[in-house]
C-alpha positions as CSV (number, residue, x, y, z in Angstrom):
1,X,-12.2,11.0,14.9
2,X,-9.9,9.6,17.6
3,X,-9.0,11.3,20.7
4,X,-5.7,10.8,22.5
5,X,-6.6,10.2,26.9
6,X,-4.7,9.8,29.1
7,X,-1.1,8.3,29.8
8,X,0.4,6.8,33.4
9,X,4.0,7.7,34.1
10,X,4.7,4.2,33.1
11,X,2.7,4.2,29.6
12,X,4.7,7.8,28.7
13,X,7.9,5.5,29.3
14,X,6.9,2.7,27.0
15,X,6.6,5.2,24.3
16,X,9.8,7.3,24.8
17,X,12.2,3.8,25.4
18,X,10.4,2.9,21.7
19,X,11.5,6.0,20.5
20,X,14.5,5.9,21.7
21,X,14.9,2.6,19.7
22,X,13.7,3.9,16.7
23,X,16.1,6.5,16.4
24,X,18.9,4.4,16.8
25,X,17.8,2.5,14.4
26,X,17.0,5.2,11.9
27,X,20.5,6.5,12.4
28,X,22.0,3.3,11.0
29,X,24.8,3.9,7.4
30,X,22.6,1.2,6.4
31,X,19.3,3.4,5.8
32,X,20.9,5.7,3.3
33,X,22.8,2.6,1.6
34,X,18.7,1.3,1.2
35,X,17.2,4.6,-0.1
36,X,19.4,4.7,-2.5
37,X,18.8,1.2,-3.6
38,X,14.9,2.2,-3.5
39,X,15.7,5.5,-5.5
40,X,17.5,3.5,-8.3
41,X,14.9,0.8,-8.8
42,X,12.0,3.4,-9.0
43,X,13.8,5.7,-11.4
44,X,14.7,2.9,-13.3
45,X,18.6,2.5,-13.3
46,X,18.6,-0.2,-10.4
47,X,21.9,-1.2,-8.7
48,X,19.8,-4.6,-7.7
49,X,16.3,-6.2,-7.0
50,X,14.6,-4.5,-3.9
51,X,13.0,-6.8,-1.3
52,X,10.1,-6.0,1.3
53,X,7.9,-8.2,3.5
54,X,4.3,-6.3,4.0
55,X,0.5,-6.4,4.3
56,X,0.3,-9.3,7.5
57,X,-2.4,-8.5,10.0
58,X,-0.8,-7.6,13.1
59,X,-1.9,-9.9,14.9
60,X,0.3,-12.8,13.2
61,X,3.3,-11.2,15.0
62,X,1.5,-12.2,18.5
63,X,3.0,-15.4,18.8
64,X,6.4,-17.0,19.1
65,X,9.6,-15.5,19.6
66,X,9.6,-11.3,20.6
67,X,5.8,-11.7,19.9
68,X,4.5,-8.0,19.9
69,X,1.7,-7.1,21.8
70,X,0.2,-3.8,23.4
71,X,0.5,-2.4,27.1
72,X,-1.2,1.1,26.4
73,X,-4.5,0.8,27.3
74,X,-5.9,4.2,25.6
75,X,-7.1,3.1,22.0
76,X,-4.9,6.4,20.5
77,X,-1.9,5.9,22.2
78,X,-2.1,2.2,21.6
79,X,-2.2,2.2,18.2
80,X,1.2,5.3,18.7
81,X,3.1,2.0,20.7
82,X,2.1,-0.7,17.9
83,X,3.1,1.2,15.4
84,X,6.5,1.7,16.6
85,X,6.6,-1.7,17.9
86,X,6.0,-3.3,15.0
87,X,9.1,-1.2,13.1
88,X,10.9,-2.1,15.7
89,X,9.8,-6.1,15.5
90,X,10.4,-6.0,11.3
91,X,13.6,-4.5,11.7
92,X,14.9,-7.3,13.6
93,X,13.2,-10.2,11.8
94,X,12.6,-8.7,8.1
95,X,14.7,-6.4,7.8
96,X,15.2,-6.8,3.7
97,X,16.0,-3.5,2.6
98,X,13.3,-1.4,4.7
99,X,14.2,2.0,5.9
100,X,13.3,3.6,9.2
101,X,13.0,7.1,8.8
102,X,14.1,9.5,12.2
103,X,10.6,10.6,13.3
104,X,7.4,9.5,14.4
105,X,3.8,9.8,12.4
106,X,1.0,11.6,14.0
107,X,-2.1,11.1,11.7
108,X,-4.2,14.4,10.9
109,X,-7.8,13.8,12.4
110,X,-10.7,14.0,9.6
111,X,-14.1,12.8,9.1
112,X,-14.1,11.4,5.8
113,X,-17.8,10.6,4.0
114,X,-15.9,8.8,0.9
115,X,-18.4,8.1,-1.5
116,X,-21.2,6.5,1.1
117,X,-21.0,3.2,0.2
118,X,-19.7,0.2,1.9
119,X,-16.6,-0.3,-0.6
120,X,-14.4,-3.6,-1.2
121,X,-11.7,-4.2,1.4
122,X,-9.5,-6.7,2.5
123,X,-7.9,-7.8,5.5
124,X,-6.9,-4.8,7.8
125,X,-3.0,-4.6,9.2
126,X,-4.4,-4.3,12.6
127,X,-7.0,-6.5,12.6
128,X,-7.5,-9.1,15.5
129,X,-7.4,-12.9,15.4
130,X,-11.0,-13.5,15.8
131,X,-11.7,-11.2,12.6
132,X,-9.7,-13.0,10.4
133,X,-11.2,-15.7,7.9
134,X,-14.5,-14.2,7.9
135,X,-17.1,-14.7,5.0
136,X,-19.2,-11.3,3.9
137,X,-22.2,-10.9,1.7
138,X,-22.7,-8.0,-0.7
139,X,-25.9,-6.6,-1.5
140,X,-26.2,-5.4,-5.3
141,X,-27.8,-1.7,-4.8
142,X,-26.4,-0.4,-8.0
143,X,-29.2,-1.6,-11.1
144,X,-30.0,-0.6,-14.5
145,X,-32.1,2.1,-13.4
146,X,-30.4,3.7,-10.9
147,X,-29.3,7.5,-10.9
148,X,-25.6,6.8,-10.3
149,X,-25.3,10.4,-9.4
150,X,-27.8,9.9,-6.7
151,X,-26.5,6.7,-5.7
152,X,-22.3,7.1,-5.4
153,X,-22.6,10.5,-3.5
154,X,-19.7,13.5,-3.7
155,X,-17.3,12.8,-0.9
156,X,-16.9,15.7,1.9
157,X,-14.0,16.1,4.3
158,X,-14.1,17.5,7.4
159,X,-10.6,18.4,9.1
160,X,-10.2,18.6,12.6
161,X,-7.2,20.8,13.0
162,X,-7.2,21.7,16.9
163,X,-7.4,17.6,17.8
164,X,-4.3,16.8,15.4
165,X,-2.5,20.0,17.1
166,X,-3.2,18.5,20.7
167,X,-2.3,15.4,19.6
168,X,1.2,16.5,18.1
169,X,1.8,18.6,21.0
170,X,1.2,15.6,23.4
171,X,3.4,13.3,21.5
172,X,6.4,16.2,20.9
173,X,6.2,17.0,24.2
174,X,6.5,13.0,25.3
175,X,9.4,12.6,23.1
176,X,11.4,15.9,23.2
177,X,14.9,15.5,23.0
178,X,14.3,11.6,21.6
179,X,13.1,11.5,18.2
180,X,11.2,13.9,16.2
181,X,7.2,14.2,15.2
182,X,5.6,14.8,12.1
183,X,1.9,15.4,11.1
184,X,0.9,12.4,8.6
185,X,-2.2,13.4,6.6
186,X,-3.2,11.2,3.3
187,X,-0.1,9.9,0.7
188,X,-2.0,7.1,-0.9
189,X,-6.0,7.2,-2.1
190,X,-7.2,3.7,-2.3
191,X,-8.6,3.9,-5.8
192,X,-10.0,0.5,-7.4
193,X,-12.9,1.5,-9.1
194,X,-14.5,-1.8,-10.7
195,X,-13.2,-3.3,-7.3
196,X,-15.8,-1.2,-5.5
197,X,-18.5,-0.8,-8.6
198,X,-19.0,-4.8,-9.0
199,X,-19.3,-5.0,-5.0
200,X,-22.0,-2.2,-5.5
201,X,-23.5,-4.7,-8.7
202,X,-22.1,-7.8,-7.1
203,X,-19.9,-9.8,-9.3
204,X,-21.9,-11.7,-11.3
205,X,-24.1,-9.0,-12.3
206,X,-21.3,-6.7,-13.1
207,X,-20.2,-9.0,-15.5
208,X,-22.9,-9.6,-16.9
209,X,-23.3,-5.5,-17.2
210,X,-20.5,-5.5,-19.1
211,X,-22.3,-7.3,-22.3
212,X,-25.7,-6.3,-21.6
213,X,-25.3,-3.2,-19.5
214,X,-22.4,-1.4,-20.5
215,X,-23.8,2.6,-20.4
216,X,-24.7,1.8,-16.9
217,X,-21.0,0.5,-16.0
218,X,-19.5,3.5,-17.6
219,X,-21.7,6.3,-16.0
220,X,-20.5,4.5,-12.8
221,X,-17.2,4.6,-13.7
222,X,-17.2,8.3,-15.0
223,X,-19.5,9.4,-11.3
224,X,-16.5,7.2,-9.5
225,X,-13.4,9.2,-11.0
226,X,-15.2,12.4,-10.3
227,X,-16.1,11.8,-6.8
228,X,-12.9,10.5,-5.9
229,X,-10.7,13.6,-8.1
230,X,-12.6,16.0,-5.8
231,X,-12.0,13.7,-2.4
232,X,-8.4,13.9,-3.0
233,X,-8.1,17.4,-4.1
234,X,-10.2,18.8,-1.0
235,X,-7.7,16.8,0.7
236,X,-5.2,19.0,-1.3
237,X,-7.1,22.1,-0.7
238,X,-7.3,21.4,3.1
239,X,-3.0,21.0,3.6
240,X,-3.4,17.2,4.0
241,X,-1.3,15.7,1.2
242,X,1.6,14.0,2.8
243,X,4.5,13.2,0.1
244,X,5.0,9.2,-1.1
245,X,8.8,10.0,-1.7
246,X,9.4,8.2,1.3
247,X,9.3,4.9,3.1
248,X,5.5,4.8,2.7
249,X,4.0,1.8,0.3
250,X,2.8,2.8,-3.0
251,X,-0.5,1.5,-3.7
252,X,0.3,-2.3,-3.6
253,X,4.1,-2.0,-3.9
254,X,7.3,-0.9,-1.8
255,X,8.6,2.0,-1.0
256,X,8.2,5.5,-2.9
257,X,12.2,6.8,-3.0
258,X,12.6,8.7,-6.3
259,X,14.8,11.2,-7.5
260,X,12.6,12.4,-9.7
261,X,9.8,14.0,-7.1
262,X,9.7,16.7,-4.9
263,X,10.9,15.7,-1.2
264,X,8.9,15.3,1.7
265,X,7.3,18.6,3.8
266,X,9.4,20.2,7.0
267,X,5.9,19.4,8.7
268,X,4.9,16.3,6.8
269,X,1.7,17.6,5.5
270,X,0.8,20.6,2.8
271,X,2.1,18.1,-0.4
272,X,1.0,18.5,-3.6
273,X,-0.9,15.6,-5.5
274,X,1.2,16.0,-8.6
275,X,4.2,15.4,-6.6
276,X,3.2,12.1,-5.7
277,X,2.8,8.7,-7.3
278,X,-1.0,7.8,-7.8
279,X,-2.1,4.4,-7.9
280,X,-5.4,2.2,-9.7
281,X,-6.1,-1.5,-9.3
282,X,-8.9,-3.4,-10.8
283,X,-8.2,-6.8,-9.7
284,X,-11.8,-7.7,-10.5
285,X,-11.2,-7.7,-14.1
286,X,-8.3,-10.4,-14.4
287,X,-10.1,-12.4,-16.6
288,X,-11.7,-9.4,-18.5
289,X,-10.4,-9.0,-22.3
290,X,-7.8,-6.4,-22.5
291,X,-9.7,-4.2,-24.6
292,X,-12.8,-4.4,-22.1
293,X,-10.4,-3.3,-19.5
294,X,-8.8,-0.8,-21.5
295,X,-12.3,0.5,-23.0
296,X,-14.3,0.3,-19.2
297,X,-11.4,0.3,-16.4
298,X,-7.6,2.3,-18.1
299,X,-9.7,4.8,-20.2
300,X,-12.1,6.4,-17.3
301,X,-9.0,6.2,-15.0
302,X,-7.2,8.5,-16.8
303,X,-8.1,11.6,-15.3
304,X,-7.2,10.3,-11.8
305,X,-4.0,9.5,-13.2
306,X,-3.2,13.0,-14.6
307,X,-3.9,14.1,-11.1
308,X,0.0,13.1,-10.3
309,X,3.7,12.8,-11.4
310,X,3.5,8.6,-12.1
311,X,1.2,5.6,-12.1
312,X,1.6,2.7,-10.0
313,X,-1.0,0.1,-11.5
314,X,-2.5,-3.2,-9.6
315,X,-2.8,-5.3,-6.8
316,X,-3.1,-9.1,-7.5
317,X,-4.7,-9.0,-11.2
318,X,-3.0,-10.9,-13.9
319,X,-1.2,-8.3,-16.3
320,X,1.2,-9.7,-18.9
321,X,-1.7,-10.1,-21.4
322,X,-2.6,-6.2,-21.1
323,X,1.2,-4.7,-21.2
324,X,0.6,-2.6,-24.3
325,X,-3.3,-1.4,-23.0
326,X,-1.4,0.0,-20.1
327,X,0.0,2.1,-22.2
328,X,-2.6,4.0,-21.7
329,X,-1.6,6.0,-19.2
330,X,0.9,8.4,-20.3
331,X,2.4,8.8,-16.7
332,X,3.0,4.7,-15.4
333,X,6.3,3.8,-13.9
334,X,5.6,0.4,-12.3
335,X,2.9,-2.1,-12.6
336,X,2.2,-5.3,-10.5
337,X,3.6,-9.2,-11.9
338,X,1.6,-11.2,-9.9
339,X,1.3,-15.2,-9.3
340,X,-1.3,-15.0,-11.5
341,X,0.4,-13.5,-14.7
342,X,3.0,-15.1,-16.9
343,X,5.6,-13.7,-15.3
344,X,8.6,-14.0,-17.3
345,X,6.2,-13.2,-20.6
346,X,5.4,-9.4,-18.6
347,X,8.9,-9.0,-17.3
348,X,10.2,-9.7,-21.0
349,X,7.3,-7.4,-22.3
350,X,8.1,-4.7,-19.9
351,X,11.9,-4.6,-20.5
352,X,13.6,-1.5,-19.3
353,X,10.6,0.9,-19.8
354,X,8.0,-0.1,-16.5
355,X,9.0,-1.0,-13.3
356,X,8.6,-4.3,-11.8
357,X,6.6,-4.9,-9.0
358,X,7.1,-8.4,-8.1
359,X,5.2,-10.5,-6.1
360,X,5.9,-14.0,-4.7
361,X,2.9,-16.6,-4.0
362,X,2.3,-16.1,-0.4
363,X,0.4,-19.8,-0.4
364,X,4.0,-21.3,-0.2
365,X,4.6,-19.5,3.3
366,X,1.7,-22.0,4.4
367,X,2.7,-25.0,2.9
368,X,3.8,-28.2,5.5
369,X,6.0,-28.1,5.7
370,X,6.8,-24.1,4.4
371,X,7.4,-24.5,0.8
372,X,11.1,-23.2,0.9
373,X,12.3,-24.5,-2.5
374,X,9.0,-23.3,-4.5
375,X,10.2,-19.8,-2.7
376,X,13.4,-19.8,-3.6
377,X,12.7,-20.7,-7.4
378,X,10.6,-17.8,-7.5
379,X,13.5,-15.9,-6.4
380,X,16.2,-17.0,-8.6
381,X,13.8,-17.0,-11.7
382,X,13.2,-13.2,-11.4
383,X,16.4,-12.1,-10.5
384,X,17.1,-14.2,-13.9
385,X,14.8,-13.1,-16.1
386,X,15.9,-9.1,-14.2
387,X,18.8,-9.6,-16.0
388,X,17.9,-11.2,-20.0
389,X,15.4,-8.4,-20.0
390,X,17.5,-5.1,-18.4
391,X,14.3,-4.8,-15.6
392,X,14.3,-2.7,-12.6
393,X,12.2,-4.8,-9.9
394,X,10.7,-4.7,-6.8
395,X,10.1,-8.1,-4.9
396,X,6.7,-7.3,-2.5
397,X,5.9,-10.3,-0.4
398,X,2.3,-9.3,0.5
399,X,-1.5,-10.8,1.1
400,X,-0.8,-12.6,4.1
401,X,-3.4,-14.1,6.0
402,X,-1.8,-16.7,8.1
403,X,1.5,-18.1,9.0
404,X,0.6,-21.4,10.9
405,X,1.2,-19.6,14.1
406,X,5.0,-19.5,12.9
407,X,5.9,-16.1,11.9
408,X,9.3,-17.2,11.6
409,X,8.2,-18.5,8.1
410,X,8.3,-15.2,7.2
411,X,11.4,-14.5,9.1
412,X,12.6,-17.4,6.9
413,X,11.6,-16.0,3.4
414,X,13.2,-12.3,4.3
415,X,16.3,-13.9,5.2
416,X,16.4,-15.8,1.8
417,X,15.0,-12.9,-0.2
418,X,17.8,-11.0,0.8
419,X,20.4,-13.3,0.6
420,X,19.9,-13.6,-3.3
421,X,19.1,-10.5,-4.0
422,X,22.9,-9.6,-2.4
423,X,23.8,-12.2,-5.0
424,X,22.5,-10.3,-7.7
């Protein structure tokens, strides 16, 4: 749990000249003229490709032109003025077709046991420099003859509603008469269940468990969807749920704008899970046959999926060879074409009836010099192949790790993105 300290006269003016910018931004023609586009492409009618630049560790933005950097020195409020500093910074630079919505997110304090184990992860958005380009070992702790119930334990939540109250008071206070503040609670569960299961068997092992273990992979699997239906739904239960209709990222994808869910909470908390998108990823199984990934990973995430409205499925995995297995789940809207899949084979495979969610090979960003024309094939091949195969797409430039200390690269690729994408 954080707690909020103090602010000087000069740190409470920081944060009300960043809201002040915010809401002008926010008020904008041009953020309604982008939900809409958002709407269409999630529904599945879309006017034209979608573009967003996401998932860079802060940090990246430290150098160069308008670098961002904090002045707050209280951890709480700090991470309250980077936040809004760093909408402010990709509105400028990366636009694309983001929307800013009119108020500012205060985050519902918890204490959250998950399942007790150390889990898979990636790099953070607010990591620092230094903790970049790290290597980790895993420790297998999950073996043939372990009690799986014992060992991947029944997550509690703890909610700490007087803290969050303060803390919304504080900020509504700060910026009454600026820009309004909402409580954020939970919109997207970070569910990628053979993700975390092989780092519990490490990799090799868990692949191996697949031929010569398989009961003990599936008893993980079935212990991991119950543990994390009853995580989300005591976040349910508690008034946490914050809707995904909104300018919130789905799972590994853009924005959540659909006609066809309930809208957002007055408050921004006390959503329904069923009126939310719900998202899976197993990455780790890429190379795995499409009926072992159907038979270990689609078939015991089923009952996570029925927990909501639609399915947004995967992260980086390869997925034009498993098109029809995803079939599986009764609910999906949109599913991940990565660098690693055929991607005009899955676009042509998932016509009119998915979603695209597109996403460009972030190693051209770091090419030298920046490998513009590799980018901008990319481009023009999937608006291309948008139209021969009636698709509604997403284009999701994400996993970015480094820019060569030039975050105008990236600067570069929104301006390009957009520009054919206008083209359209």
């Amino acid at each position: 749990m954080q707690i909020a300290g103090k602010l000087s006269a000069s740190e409470r003016e920081t944060l009300q000249n960043l809201g002040r910018q915010l809401r002008e931004i926010a008020e904008l023609p041009v953020q309604e003229e982008n939900r809409k586009l958002w709407r269409a492409a999630n529904d599945g009618h879309m006017i034209r490709p979608v573009v967003v630049a996401r998932d860079y560790p802060v940090c990246l933005l430290s150098e160069g032109e308008d670098s961002i950097h904090p002045t707050i020195e209280d951890p709480y409020w700090q991470r309250r003025e980077m936040e809004m500093k760093l909408a402010i910074y990709e509105w400028k630079h990366m636009p694309c077709d983001r929307v800013v919505e009119p108020y500012i997110e205060i985050p519902v304090e918890v204490d959250d046991t998950n399942v007790g184990l150390r889990m898979s992860s990636y790099p953070a958005k607010w990591n620092k420099m230094e903790d970049l380009n790290k290597a980790y070992a895993f420790k297998q702790v999950l073996f043939p003859d372990t009690d799986v119930d014992e060992l991947i334990q029944m997550p509690q939540v703890t909610y700490h509603k007087e803290q969050t109250m303060e803390h919304l008071e504080r900020m509504s206070e700060i910026m009454d008469g600026i820009i309004d503040v909402k409580l954020f609670g939970i919109n997207n569960f970070r569910y990628a269940m053979f993700d975390d299961i092989f780092s519990w068997t490490t990799i090799g092992e868990g692949m191996l468990y697949l031929l010569d273990e398989p009961e003990l992979l599936q008893a993980a699997a079935k212990r991991y969807t119950k543990c994390f239906i009853h995580r989300a739904k005591q976040y349910e239960e508690l008034g946490l749920i914050s809707s995904n209709n909104n300018n919130c990222y789905i799972g590994n994808g853009g924005y959540g704008y659909s006609d066809q869910l309930a809208p957002p909470t007055a408050s921004g908390i006390g959503g329904k899970l069923k009126d939310n998108w719900g998202v899976c990823q197993d990455q780790i199984l890429t190379s795995v046959s499409p009926a072992a990934t159907k038979e270990f990973a689609f078939e015991n995430e089923l009952p996570w999926a029925d927990l909501y409205s639609r399915i947004y499925y995967g992260c980086c995995e390869r997925t034009d060879h498993k098109v029809k297995e995803l079939g599986t789940f009764h609910n999906l809207q949109k599913f991940t074409v990565s660098p690693f899949a055929h991607q005009q084979e899955a676009m042509e495979k998932m016509g009119s009836k998915y979603v695209v969610s597109f996403k460009p090979n972030s190693t051209y960003l770091n090419l030298n010099p920046m490998g513009e024309d590799l980018l901008r094939e990319e481009l023009e091949n999937v608006c291309k192949w948008a139209r021969e195969y009636n698709n509604s797409v997403e284009i999701v430039m994400k996993t970015i790790i480094t820019l060569n200390h030039e975050p105008e690269r990236l600067w570069r690729w929104c301006e390009m993105a957009s520009e054919i994408v206008r083209n359209y």
